[in-house]
C-alpha positions in Angstrom: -0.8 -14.8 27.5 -2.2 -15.4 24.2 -5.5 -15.7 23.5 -7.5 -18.2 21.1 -11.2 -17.9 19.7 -13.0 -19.3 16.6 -14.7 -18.3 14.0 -16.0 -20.7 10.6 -13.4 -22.9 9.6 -10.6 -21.4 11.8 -8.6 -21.1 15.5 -7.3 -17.6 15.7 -4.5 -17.0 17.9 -3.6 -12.4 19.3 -0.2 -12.7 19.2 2.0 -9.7 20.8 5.8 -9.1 20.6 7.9 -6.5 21.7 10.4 -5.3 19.6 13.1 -2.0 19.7 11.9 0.8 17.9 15.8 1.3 16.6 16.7 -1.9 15.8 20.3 -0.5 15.9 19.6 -0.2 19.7 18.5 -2.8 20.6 18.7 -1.6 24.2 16.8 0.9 23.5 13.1 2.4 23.1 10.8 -0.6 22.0 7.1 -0.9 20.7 4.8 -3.2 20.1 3.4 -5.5 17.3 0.4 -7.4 17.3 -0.1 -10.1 15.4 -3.0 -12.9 14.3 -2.2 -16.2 13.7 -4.8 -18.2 11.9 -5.2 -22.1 11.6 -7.5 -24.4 9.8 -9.9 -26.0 12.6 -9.2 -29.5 11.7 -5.4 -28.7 11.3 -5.3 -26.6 15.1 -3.1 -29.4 16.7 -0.7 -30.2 13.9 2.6 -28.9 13.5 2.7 -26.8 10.3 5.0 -24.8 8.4 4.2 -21.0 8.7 3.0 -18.0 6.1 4.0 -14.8 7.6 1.8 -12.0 5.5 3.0 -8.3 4.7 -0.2 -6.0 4.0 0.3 -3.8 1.1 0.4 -0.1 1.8 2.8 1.5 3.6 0.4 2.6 6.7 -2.3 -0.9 6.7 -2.7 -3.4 8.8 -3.2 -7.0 7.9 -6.9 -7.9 6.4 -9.2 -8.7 8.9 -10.8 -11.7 7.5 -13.5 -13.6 8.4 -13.3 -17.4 7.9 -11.1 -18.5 5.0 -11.9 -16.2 2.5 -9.8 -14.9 -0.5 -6.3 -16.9 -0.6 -6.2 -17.6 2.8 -8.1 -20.5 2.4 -5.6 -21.9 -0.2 -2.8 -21.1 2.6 -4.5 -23.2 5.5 -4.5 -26.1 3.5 -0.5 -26.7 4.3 0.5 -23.5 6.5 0.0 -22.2 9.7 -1.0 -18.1 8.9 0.5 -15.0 10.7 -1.4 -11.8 10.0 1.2 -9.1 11.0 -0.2 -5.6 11.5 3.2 -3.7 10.7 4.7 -1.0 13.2 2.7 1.6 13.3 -0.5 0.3 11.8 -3.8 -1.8 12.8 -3.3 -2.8 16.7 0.1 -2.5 16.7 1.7 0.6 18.6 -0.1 3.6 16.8 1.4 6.5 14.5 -0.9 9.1 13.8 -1.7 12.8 14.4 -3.4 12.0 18.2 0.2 9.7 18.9 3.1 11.7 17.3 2.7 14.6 19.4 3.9 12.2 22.7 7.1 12.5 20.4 7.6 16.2 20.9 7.7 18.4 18.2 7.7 18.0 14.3 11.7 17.1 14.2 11.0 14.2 16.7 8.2 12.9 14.9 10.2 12.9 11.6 13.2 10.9 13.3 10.6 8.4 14.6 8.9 8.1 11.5 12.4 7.1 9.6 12.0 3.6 11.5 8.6 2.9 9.8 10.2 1.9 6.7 10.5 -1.7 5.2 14.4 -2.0 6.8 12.7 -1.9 10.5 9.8 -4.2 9.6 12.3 -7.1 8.1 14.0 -6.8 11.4 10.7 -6.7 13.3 9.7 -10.0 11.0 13.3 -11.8 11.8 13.0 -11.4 15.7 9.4 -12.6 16.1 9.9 -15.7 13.9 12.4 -16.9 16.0 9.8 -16.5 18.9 6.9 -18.0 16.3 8.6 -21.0 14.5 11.6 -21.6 16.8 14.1 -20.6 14.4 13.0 -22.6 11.6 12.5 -20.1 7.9 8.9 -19.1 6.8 7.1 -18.4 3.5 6.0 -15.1 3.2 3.5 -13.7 1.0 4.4 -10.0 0.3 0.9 -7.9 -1.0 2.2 -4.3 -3.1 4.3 -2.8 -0.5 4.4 -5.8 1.7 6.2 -7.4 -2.0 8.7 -4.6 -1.4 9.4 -6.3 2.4 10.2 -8.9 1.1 12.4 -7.9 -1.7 14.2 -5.9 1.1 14.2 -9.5 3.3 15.9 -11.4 0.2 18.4 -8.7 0.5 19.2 -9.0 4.1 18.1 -12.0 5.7 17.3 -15.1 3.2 18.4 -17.3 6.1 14.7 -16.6 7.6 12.7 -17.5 4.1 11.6 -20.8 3.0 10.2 -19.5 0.1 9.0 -15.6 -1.0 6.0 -15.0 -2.9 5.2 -11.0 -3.8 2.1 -10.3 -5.7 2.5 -6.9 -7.3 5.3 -6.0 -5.4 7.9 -5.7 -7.2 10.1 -2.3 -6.4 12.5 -0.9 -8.7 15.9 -1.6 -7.1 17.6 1.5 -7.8 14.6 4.3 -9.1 14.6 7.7 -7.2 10.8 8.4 -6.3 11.0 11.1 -9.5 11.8 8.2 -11.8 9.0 5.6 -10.1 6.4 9.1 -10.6 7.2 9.8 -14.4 6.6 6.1 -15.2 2.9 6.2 -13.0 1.5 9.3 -14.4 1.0 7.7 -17.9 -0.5 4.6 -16.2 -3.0 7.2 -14.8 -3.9 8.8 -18.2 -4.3 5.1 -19.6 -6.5 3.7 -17.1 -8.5 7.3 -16.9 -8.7 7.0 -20.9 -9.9 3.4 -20.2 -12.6 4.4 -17.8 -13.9 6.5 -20.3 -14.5 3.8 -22.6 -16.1 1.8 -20.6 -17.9 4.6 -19.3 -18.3 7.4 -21.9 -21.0 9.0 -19.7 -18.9 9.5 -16.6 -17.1 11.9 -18.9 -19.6 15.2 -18.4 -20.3 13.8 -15.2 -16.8 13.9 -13.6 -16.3 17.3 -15.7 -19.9 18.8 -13.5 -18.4 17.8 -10.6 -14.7 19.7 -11.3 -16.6 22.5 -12.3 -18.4 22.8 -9.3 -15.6 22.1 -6.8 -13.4 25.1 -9.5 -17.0 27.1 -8.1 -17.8 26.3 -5.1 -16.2 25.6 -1.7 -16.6 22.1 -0.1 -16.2 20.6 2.8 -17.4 17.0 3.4 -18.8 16.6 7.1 -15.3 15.3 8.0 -14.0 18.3 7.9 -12.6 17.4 4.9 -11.8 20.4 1.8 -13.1 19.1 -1.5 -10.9 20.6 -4.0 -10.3 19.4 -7.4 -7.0 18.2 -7.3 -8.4 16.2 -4.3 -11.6 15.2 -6.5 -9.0 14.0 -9.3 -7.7 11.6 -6.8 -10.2 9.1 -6.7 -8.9 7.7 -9.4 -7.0 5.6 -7.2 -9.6 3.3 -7.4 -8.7 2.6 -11.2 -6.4 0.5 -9.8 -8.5 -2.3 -8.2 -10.1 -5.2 -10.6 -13.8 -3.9 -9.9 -12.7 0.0 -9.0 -13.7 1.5 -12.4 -17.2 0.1 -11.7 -16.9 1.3 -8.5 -16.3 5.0 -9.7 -18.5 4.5 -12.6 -21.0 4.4 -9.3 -19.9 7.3 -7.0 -20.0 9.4 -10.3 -23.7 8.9 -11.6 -25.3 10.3 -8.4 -22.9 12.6 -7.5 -25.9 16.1 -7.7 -29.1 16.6 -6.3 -31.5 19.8 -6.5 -31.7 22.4 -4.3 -33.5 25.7 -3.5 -30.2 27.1 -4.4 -29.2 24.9 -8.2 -27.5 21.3 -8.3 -25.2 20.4 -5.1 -23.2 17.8 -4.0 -25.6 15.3 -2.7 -25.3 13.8 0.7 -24.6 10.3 -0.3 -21.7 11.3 -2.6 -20.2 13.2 0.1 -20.7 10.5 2.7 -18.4 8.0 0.1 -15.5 10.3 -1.6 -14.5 11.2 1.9 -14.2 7.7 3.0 -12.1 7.3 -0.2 -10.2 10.6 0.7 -9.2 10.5 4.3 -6.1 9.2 5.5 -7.7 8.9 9.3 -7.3 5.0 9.5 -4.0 5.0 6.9 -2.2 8.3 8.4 1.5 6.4 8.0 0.4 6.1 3.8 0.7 9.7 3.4 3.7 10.6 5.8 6.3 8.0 4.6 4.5 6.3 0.9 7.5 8.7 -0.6 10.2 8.0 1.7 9.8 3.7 0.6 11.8 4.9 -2.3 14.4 6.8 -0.5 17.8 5.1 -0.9 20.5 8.0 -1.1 21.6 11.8 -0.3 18.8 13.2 -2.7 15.6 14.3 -0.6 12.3 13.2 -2.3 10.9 16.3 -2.2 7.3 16.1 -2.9 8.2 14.2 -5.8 4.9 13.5 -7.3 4.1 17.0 -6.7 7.0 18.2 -8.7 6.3 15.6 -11.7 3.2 16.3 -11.9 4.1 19.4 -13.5 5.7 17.5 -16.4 2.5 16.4 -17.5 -0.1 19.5 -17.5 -2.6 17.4 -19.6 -3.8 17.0 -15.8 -4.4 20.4 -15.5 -7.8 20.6 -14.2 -8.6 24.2 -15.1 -6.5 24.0 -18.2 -9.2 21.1 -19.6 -11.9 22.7 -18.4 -11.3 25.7 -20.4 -11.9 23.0 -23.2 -14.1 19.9 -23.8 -12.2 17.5 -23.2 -11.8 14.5 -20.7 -10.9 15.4 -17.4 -7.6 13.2 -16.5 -7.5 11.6 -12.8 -4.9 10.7 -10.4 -4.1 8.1 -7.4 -1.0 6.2 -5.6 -0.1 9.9 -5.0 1.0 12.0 -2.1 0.9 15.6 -2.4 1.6 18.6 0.0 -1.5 20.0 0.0 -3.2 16.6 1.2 -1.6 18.1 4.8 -3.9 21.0 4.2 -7.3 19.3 2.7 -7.5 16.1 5.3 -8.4 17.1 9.0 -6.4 13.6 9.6 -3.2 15.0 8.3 -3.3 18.8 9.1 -1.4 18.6 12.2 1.4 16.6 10.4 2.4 18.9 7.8 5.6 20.1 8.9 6.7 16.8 10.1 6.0 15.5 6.3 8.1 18.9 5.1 10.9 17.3 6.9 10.2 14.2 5.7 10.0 15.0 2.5 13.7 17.1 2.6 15.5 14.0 4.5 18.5 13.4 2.7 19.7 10.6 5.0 17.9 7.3 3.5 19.8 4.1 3.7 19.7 1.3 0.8 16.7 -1.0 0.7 17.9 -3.6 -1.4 21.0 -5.6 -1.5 21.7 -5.9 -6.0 24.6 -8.4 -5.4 23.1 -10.6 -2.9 19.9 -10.5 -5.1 21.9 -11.7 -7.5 23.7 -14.4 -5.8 19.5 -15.7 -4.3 18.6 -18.8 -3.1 15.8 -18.8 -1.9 12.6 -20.2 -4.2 10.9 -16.6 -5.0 7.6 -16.7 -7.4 6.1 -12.9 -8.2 2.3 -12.2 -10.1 3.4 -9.2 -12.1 0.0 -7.3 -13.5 1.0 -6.2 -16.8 -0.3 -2.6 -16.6 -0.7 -2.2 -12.9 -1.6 1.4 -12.0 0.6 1.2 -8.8 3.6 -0.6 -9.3 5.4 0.2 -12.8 5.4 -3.2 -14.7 8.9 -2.5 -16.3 10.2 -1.8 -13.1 9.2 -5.1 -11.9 10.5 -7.0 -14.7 13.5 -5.4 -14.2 14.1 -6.3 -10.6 12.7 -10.0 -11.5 15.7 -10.6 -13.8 17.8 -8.9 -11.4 16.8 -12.1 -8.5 19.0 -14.9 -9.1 15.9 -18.1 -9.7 12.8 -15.6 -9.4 10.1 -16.7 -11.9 7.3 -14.8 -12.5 3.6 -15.0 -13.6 2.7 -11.9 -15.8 -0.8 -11.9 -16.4 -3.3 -9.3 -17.6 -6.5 -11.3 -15.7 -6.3 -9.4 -12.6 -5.6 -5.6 -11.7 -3.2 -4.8 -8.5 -5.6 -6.5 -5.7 -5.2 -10.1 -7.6 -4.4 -11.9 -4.4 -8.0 -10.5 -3.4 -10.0 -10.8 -6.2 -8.3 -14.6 -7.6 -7.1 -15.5 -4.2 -6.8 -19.3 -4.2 -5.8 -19.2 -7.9 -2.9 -16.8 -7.7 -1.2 -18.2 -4.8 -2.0 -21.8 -5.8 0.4 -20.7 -9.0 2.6 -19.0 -6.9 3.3 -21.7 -4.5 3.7 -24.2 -7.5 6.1 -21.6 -9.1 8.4 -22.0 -6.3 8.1 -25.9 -5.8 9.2 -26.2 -9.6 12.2 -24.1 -8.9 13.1 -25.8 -5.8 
């Protein structure tokens, strides 16, 4: 039985399904999804088209909004909204290092894992809209990975869309995860360079702190292992439309005195291991690499390997010197399965993750080619997760996909110009149609 509630402006709906875990046994092992379905107040009793929503990530579930904030109050104006918390994340059936273990060992944790990837959540989205709109197709509003979704939904089952919109979601169609990593790490060095310019203190500052952690061992009261390499990623946050301001402010109280020199203060440890930890996002780290696996070649720890094409992010190496200290982010590394508590007891189920050599094709180039469904996609025209060219790329790649390239927003857009972006995204579409 579902169950309604209110809160300002809206009716909220729990919705649950069932679905198989293999979706090529059906017969088989199931799980369970959980879903929120959200409705203008004054629009509860009316019949309304639906906006099924895919969270970025891999490894989030949906936002958990309060009201009509960012562009869902744009959406309730003509659609009925259904917040899907993707298998494995949010209140759907869990996958993390307290569930896996009821798997068995690392090898059957690493088989379930391989139905966590954007083929089994299309199938997961086609089943419950025939129990949510009766058969009739939905819009759906793909966020970063959730844009990848719905690339992979174009590709299989375009009988279920009304109309796609992806913002910053893009995927290359055909890029090993090698080829997606050589084209991030220069985004890194330019949005890191950019930082810097904005910021030209946080230059010595980040350098202290890098220094210290090179000194010193650190654990954050997590249980987390501060190294540099660690440190470097919080650049992750470069990413976001206010996230350089938001490192600009970790940084500038990062040290306190002691009896015993400068350390770490308290409060900066409290908020770099919230940034750090993969506790509420475990699925991020175990399969982020494997959403680019499409063939016989493993990924391998592939930003690992890369990395090592581009030792100007060498933290030791630039230390030696005077120079800026590069940072990192949208990067999974082995040694994350050694510094997070969270991950620790996953390691050697990412190992074989990370060797599969099994991966089926996402995307479909031919049937992309051959769309006809209305698709609009807000490319961000140097977004530090998802490689611009890439996405241009697969944009002229889908038959009638028009896109909005714009420079005003970072990757989070749909958050930060919510009604805006999907007002021009929606329009997009209608102009098409």
């Amino acid at each position: 039985m579902s169950l309604s509630y209110r809160q300002p402006g809206v009716v909220l709906t729990d919705r649950r399904f069932t679905v198989p875990l293999d979706h090529s046994d059906p017969a088989g092992e199931t799980i369970g999804l959980y879903a929120r379905e959200v409705v203008a107040s004054d629009k509860a009793g009316q019949a309304l088209p639906w906006l099924l929503y895919l969270q970025g990530g891999p490894g989030f579930g949906a936002n958990r909004f309060v009201g009509r904030p960012a562009w869902l109050g744009r959406a309730l104006k003509e659609f009925r909204v259904l917040l899907l918390d993707q298998r494995g994340t949010g209140h759907s059936t869990p996958a993390n290092r307290q569930t896996l273990p009821l798997r068995g060992g690392p090898a059957e944790q690493a088989d379930y894992l391989t139905h966590f990837r954007a083929d089994s959540i299309v199938r997961d989205c086609e089943l419950i809209r025939r129990e949510v709109t009766g058969g009739a197709p939905w819009t759906v509003l793909g966020q970063s990975f959730g844009g990848f979704c719905a690339v992979h939904y174009l590709s299989t089952a375009p009988e279920g869309l009304a109309a796609a919109l992806i913002t910053g979601g893009l995927p290359s169609l055909d890029a090993h995860a090698d080829d997606v990593y050589r084209a991030a790490y220069p985004r890194m060095e330019r949005k890191t360079a950019a930082h810097y310019a904005r910021y030209p203190q946080d230059v010595e500052r980040v350098r202290a702190i890098a220094d210290h952690l090179l000194r010193h061992e650190v654990t954050l009261p997590n249980g987390y292992r501060l190294t540099v390499e660690a440190f470097q990623t919080v650049g992750i946050l470069l990413g976001g439309g206010d996230g350089s301001h938001r490192l600009h402010h970790l940084l500038e109280d990062a040290f306190v005195p002691t009896p015993h020199g400068p350390d770490l203060s308290d409060a900066f440890q409290e908020e770099i291991q919230g940034l750090l930890s993969y506790a509420g996002h475990p699925l991020y780290a175990l399969v982020h690499e494997a959403i680019y696996g499409q063939d016989a070649r493993p990924t391998a720890w592939s930003a690992e390997r890369v990395r090592a094409e581009f030792p100007q992010f060498d933290a030791e190496k630039t230390l030696t010197g005077d120079g800026p200290l590069l940072l990192t982010g949208e990067t999974i590394h082995p040694w994350m399965f050694e510094t997070d508590p969270a991950l620790r007891p996953l390691r050697e189920t990412a190992e074989l993750l990370a060797a599969r050599t099994d991966w089926a094709p996402l995307y479909d180039p031919a049937r992309l080619a051959a769309n006809e469904v209305p698709v609009a996609a807000a490319v961000y025209h140097d977004d530090l997760y998802v490689d611009t060219a890439h996405s241009l790329r697969t944009a002229r790649a889908i038959r009638g996909l028009r896109t909005w390239v714009t420079d005003e927003y970072e990757h989070d857009g749909v958050r930060a110009g919510g009604p805006r972006v999907l007002d021009r995204l929606l329009s997009l579409t209608r102009d098409e149609a």
